[in-house]
N, C-alpha and C positions, 0 to 999 in steps of 0.2 A: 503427532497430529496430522502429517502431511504425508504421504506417501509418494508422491512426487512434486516437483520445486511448489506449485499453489494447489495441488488437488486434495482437497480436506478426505481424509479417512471415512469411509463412510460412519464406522462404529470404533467407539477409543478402542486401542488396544489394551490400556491397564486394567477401565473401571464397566467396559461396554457399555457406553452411553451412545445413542446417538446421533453423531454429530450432521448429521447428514439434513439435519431439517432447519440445519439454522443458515440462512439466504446470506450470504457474504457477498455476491454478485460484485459490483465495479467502486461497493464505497472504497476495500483497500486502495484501489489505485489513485481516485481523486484523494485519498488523505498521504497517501506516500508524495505523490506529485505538489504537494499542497506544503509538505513538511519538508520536501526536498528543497524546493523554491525557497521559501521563506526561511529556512535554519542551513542552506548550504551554500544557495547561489547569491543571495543578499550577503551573509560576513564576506564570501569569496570576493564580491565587487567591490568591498567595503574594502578590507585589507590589501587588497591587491591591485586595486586601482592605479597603483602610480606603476604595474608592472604594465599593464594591459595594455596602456598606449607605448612602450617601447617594444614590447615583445612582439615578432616577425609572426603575423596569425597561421602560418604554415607549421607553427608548433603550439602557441596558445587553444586554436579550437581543438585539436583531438587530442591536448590533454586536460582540457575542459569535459570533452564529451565522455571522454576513457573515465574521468573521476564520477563523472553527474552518474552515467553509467554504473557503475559498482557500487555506489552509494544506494543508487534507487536498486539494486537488484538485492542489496544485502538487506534495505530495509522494507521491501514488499514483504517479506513473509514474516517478519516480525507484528507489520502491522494488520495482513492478513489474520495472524493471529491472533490480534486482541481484538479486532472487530468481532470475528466469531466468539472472543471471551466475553464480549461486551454483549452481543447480540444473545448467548447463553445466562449472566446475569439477569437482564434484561425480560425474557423470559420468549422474547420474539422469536417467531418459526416462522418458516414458508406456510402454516397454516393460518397464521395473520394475513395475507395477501388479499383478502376482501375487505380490511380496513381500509387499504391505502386508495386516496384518491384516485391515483394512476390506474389502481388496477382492477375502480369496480365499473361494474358493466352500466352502461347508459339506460 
């Protein structure tokens, strides 16, 4: 589906469908940033709280940042991809864009 780390294929390679008309723009990131928070940095605070205030922050922040990091890189394209599964169920394209409020002209 991706031909480089988030650049969707234009046309599958299996079944040649077009994948190119279904608009994924910036939902993956606010759902990754949204899933990462809520399912990785709340248990971390949660469980690890009695380390945080002992631990010397010259090693807690970059291996906080190193983890938050790997997590959000391993799960952007996962979720990339199912937004574009979802936006193909769905049946939405880039040729819906004069529905959306945002984008019809005054």
């Amino acid at each position: 589906m991706f031909y480089r780390y988030l650049k969707v294929e234009p046309v599958c390679q299996t079944c040649g469908h077009d994948l190119d008309r279904y608009p994924s723009d910036d939902g993956p990131a606010y759902f990754t940033v949204l899933i990462v928070g809520h399912l990785v940095i709340v248990p971390f605070l949660i469980l690890c709280a009695p380390l945080i205030f002992k631990a010397p922050l010259a090693i807690l922040v970059p291996t906080a940042l190193v983890a938050v990091g790997a997590i959000t890189l391993v799960a952007l394209p996962i979720i990339k991809g199912a937004v574009v599964g979802l936006l193909y169920a769905l049946d939405i394209n880039r040729a819906d864009a004069h529905l959306h409020t945002a984008d019809a002209p005054d």
